[in-house]
Backbone as CSV, one residue per row, in Angstrom:
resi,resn,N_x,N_y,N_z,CA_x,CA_y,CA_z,C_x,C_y,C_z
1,UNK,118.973,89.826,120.514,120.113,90.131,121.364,121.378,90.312,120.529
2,UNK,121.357,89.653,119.779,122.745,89.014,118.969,122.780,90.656,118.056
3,UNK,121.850,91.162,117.442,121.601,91.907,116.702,121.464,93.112,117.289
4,UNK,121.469,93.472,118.005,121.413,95.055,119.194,122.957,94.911,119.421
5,UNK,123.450,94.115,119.951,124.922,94.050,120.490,125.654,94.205,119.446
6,UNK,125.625,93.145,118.314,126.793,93.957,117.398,126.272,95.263,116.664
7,UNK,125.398,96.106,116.914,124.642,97.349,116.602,125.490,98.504,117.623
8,UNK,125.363,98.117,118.276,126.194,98.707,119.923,127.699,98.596,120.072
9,UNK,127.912,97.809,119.545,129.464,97.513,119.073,129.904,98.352,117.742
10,UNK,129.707,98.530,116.895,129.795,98.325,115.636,129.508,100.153,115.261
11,UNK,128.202,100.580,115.986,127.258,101.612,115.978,126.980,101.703,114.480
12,UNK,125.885,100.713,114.239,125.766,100.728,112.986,124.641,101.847,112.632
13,UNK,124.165,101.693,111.280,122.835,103.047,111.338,121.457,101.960,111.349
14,UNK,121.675,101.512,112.463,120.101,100.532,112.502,119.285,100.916,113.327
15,UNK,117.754,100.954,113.029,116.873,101.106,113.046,115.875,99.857,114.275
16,UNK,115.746,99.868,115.224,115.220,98.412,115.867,113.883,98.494,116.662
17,UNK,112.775,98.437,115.884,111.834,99.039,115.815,110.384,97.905,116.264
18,UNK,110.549,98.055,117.234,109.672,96.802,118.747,108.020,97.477,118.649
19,UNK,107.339,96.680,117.957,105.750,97.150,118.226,105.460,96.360,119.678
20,UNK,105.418,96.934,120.310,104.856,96.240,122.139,103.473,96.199,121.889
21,UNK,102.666,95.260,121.602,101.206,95.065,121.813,100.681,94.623,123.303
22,UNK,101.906,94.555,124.054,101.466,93.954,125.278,101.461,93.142,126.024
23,UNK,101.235,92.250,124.788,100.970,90.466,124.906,101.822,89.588,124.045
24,UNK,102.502,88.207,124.968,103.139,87.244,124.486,101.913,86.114,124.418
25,UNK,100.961,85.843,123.414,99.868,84.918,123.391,99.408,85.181,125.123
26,UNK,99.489,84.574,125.751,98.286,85.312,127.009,99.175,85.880,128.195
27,UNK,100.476,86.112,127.818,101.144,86.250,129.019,101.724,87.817,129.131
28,UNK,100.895,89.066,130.182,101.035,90.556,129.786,102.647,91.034,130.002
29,UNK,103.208,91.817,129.502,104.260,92.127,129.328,104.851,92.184,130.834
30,UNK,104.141,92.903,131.670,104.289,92.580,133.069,105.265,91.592,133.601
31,UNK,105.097,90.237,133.147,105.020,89.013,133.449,106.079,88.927,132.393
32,UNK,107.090,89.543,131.646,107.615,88.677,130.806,109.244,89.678,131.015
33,UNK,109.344,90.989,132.022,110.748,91.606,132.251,110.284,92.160,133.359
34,UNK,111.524,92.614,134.277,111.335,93.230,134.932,111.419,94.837,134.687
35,UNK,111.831,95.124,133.687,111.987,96.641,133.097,110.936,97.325,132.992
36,UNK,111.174,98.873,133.190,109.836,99.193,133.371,109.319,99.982,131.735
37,UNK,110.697,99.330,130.829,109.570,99.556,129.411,110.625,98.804,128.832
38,UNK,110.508,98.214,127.317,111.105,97.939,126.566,112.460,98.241,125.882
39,UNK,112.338,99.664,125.701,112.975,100.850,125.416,114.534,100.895,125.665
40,UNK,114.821,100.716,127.160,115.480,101.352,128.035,116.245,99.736,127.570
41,UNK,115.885,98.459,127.378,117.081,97.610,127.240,118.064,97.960,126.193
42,UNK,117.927,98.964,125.184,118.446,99.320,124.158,120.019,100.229,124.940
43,UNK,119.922,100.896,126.421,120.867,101.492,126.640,122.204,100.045,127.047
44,UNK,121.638,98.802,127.231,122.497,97.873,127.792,123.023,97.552,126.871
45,UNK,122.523,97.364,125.657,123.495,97.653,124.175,124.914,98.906,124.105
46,UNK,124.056,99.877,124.849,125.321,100.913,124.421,124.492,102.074,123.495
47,UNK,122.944,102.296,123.133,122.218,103.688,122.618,121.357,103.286,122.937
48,UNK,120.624,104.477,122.408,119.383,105.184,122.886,118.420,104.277,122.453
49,UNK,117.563,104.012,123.492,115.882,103.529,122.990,114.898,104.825,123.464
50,UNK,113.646,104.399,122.752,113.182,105.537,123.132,111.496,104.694,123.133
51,UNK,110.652,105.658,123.636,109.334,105.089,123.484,108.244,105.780,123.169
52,UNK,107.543,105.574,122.431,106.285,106.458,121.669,105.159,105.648,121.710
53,UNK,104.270,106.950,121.769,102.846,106.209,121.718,102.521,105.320,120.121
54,UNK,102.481,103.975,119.780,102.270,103.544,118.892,101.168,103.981,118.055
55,UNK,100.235,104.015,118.520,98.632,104.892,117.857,98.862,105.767,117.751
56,UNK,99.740,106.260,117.735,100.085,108.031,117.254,100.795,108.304,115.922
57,UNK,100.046,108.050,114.491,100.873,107.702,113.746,101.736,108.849,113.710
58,UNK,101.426,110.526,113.946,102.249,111.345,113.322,103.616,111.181,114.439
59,UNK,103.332,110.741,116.485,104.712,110.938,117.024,105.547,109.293,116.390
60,UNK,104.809,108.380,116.089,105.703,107.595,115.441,106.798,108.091,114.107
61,UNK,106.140,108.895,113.279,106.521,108.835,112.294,108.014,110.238,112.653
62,UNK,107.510,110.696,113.108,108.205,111.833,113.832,109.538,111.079,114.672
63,UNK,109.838,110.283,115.673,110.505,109.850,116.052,111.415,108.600,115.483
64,UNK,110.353,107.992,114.094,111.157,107.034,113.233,111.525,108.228,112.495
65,UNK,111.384,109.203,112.151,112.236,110.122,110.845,113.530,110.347,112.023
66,UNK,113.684,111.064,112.990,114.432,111.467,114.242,115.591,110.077,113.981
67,UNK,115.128,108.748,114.136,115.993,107.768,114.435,116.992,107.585,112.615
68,UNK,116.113,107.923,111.974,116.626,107.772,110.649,117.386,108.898,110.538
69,UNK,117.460,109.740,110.600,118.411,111.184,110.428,119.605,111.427,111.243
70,UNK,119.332,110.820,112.504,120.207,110.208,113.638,121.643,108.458,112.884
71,UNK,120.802,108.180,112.080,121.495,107.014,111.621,122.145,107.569,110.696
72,UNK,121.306,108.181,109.606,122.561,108.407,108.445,123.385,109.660,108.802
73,UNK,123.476,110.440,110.177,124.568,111.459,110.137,125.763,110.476,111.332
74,UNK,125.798,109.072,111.132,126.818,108.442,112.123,126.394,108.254,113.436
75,UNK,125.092,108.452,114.120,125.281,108.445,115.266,124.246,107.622,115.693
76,UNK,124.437,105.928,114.906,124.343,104.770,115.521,123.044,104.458,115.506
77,UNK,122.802,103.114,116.199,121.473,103.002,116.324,120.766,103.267,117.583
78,UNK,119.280,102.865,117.299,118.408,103.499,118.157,117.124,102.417,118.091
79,UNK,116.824,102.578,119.052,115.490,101.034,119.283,114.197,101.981,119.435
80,UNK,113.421,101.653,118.477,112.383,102.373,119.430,111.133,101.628,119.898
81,UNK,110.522,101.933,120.840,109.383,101.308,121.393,108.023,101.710,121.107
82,UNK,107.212,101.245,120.097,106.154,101.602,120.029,104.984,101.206,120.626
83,UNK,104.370,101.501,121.354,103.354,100.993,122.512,102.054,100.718,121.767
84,UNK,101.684,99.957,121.654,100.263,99.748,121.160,99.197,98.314,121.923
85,UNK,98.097,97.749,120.929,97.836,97.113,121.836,97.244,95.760,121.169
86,UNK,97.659,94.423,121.487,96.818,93.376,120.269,95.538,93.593,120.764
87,UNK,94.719,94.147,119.591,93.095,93.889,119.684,92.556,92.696,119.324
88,UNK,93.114,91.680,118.689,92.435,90.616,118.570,93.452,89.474,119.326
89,UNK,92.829,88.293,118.358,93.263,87.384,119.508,94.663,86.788,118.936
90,UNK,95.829,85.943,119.548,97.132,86.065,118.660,97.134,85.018,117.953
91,UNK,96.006,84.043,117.795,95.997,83.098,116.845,93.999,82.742,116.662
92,UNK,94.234,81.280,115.976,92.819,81.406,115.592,92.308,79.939,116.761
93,UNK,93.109,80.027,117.580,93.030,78.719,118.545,92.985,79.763,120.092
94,UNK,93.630,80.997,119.707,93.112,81.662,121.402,92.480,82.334,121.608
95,UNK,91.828,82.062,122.640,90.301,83.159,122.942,90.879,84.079,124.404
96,UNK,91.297,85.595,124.039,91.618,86.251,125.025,90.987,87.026,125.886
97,UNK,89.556,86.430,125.498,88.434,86.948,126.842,89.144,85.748,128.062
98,UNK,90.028,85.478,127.844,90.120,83.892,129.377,90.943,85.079,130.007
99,UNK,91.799,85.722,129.752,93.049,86.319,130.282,92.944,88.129,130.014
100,UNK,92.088,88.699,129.636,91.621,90.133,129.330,90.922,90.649,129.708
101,UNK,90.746,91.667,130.284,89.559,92.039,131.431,88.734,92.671,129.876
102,UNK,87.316,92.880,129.526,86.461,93.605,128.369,86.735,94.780,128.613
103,UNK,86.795,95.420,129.475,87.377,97.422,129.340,88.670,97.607,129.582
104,UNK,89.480,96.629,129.381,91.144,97.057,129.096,90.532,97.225,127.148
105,UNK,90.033,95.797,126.879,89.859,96.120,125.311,89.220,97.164,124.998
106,UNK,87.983,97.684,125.858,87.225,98.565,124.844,88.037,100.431,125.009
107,UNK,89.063,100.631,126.490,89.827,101.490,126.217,90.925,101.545,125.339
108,UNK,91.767,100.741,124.852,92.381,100.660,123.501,91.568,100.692,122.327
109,UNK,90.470,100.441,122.339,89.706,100.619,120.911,89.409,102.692,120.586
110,UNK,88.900,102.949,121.920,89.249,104.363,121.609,90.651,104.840,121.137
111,UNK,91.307,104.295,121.765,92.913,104.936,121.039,93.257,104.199,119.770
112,UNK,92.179,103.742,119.066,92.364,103.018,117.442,92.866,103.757,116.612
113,UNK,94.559,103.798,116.063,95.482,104.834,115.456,94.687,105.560,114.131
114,UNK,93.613,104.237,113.693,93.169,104.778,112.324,92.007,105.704,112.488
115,UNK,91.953,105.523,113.189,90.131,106.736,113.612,90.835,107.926,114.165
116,UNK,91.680,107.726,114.924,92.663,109.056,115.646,93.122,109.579,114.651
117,UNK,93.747,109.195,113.718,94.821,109.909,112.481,93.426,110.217,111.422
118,UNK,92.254,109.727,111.324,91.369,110.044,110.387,90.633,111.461,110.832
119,UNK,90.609,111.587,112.413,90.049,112.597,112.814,90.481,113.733,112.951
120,UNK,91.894,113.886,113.260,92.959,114.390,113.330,92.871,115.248,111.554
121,UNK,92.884,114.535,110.359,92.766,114.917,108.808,91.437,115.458,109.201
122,UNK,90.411,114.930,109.314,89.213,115.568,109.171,89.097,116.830,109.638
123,UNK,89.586,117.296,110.670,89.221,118.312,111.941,90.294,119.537,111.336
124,UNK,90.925,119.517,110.255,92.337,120.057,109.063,91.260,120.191,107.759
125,UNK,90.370,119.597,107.466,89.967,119.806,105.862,90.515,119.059,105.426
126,UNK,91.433,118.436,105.578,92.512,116.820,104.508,91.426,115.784,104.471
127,UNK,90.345,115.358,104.735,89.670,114.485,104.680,88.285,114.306,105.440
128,UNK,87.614,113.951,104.074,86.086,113.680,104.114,85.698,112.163,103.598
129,UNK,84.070,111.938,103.681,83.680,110.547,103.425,84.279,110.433,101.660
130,UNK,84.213,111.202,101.177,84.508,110.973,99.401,85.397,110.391,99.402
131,UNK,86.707,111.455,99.952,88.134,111.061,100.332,88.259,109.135,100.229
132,UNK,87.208,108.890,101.358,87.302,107.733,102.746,87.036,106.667,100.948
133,UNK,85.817,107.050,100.472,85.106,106.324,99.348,86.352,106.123,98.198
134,UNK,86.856,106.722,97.928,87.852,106.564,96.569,89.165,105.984,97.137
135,UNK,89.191,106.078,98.208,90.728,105.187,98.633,89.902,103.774,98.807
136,UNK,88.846,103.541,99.725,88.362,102.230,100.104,88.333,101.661,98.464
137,UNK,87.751,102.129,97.390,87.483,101.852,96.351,89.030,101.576,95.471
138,UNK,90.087,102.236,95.583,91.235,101.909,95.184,91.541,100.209,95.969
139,UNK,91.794,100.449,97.053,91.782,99.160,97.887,91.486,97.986,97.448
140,UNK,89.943,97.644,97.325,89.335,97.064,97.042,89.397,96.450,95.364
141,UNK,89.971,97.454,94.696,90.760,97.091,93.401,91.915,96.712,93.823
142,UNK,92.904,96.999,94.061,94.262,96.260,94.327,94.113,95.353,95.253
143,UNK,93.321,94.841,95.776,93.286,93.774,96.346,92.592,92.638,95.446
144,UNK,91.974,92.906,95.189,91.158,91.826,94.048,91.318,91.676,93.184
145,UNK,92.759,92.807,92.326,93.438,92.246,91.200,95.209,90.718,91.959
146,UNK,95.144,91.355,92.934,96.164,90.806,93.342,95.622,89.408,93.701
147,UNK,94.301,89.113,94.305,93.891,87.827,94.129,93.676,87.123,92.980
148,UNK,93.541,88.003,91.966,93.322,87.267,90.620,94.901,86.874,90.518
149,UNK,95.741,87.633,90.173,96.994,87.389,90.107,97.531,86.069,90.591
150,UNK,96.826,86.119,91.984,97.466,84.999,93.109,96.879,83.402,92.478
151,UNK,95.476,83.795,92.289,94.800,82.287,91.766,95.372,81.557,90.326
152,UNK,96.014,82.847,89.710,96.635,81.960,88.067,97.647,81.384,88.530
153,UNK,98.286,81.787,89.887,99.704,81.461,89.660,100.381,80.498,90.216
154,UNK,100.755,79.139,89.295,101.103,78.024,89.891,101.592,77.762,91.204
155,UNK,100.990,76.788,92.069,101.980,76.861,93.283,103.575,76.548,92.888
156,UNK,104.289,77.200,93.974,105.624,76.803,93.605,105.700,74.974,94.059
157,UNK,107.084,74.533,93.719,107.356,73.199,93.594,107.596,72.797,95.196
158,UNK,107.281,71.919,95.917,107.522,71.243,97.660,108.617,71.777,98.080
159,UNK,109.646,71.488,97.201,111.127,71.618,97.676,111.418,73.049,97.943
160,UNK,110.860,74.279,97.710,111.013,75.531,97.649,110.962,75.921,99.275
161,UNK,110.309,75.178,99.759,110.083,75.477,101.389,111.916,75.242,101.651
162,UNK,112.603,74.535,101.604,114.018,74.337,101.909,115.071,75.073,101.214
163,UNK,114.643,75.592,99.642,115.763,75.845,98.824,115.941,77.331,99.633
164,UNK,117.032,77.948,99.038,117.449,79.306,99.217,117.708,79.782,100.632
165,UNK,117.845,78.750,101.462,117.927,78.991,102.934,119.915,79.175,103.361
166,UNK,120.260,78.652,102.770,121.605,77.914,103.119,122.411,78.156,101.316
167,UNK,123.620,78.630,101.194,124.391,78.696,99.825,124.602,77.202,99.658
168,UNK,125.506,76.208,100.497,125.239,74.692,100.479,124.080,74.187,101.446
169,UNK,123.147,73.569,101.423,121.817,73.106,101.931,122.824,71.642,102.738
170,UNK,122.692,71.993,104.292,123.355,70.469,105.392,123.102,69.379,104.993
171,UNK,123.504,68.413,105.549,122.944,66.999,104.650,121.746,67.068,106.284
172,UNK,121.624,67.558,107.037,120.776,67.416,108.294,119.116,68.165,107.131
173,UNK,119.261,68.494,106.773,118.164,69.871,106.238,117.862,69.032,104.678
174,UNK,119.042,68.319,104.173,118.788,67.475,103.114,118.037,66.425,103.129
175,UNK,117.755,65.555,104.052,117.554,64.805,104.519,116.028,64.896,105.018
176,UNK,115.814,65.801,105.572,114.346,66.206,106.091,113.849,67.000,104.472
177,UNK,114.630,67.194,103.839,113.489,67.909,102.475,112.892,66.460,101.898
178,UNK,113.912,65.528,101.329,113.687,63.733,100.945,112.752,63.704,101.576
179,UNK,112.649,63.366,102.765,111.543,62.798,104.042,110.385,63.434,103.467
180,UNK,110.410,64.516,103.441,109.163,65.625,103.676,108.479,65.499,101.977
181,UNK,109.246,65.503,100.942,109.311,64.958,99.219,108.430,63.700,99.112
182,UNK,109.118,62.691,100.077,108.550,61.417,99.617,107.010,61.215,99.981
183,UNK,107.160,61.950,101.450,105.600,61.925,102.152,104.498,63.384,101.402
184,UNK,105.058,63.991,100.445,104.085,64.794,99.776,103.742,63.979,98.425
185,UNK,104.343,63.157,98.120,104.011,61.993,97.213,103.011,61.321,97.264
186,UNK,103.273,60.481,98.429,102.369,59.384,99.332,101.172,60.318,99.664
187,UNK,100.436,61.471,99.518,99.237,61.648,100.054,98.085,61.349,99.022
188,UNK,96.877,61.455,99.770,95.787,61.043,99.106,95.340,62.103,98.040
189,UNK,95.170,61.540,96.825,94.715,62.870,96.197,93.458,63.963,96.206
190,UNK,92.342,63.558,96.916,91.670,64.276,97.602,92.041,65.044,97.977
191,UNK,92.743,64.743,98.935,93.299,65.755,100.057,94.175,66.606,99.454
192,UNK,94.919,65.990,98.457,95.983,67.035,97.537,95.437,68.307,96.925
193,UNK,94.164,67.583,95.915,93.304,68.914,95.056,92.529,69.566,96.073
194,UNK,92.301,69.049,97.295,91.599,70.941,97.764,92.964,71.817,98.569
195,UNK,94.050,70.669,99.358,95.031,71.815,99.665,96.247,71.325,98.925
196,UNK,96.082,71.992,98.197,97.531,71.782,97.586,98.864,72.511,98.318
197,UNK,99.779,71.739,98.406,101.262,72.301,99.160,101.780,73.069,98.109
């Protein structure tokens, strides 16, 4: 809120860019405004929202270039709404078969942005399985050098969770780092060497 309004005030060149999956953990968007899209709260600011099909990478990209070209010639910001849909579940504690009908999910799986935009290249000549093979294969290297990377590299020190938050750190926030210091001390070392903080 705080951040749209002085955007709207100000007309800065910002960018405010809302992936709508749908869902607040089990509760459907339905249930969470009375508006009949996201979008449109951007005019109570004072500009334009707008709304695009999220799985559409090219009208996304098309309407984020639009909002960007719109920003740097002065004429403010712009919210946009990208519609898409959570396919999985929003944590590893919720199971959204309780609250999801199975063919709301399996019609969003047809509109899966990456099979749409792959088919879309394919059906052009821009892309075949080779293509598919030497990127998966790039991937699969930069990911597994970056885990190597990740495993040499010391955890940082407890206190890092607090530092850099604040130029002077409150004595309220000081106080809970001590607390939180002394009790990463006090644990069992078992428990330390398999999770280390």
């Amino acid at each position: 809120h705080a951040g749209m309004n002085f955007a709207g005030v100000f007309r800065t060149p910002t960018i405010f860019f809302c992936q709508n999956n749908q869902w607040a953990i089990s509760v459907p968007v339905s249930a969470q405004t009375a508006s009949k899209t996201l979008a449109i709260k951007a005019h109570a600011y004072g500009f334009e929202g707008v709304r695009v099909d999220g799985n559409d990478v090219l009208a996304v990209i098309e309407v984020t270039a639009q909002a960007a070209d719109k920003a740097r010639a002065g004429g403010g910001p712009t919210m946009i709404e990208a519609v898409t849909y959570r396919m999985g579940p929003h944590s590893s504690s919720d199971d959204p078969t309780r609250y999801r009908p199975a063919a709301q999910v399996e019609e969003w799986k047809r509109k899966d942005p990456i099979t749409r935009f792959r088919a879309y290249l394919e059906k052009r000549d821009l892309w075949d399985e080779i293509d598919d093979g030497h990127l998966q294969k790039e991937f699969d290297d930069l990911i597994t050098d970056a885990i190597r990377v990740a495993e040499k590299t010391p955890p940082p020190p407890l206190e890092t969770v607090f530092t850099d938050v604040y130029a002077e750190m409150p004595p309220h926030l000081r106080e809970q780092m001590e607390e939180f210091m002394k009790s990463g001390e006090r644990r069992r070392p078992e428990i330390s060497d398999k999770f280390p903080l």
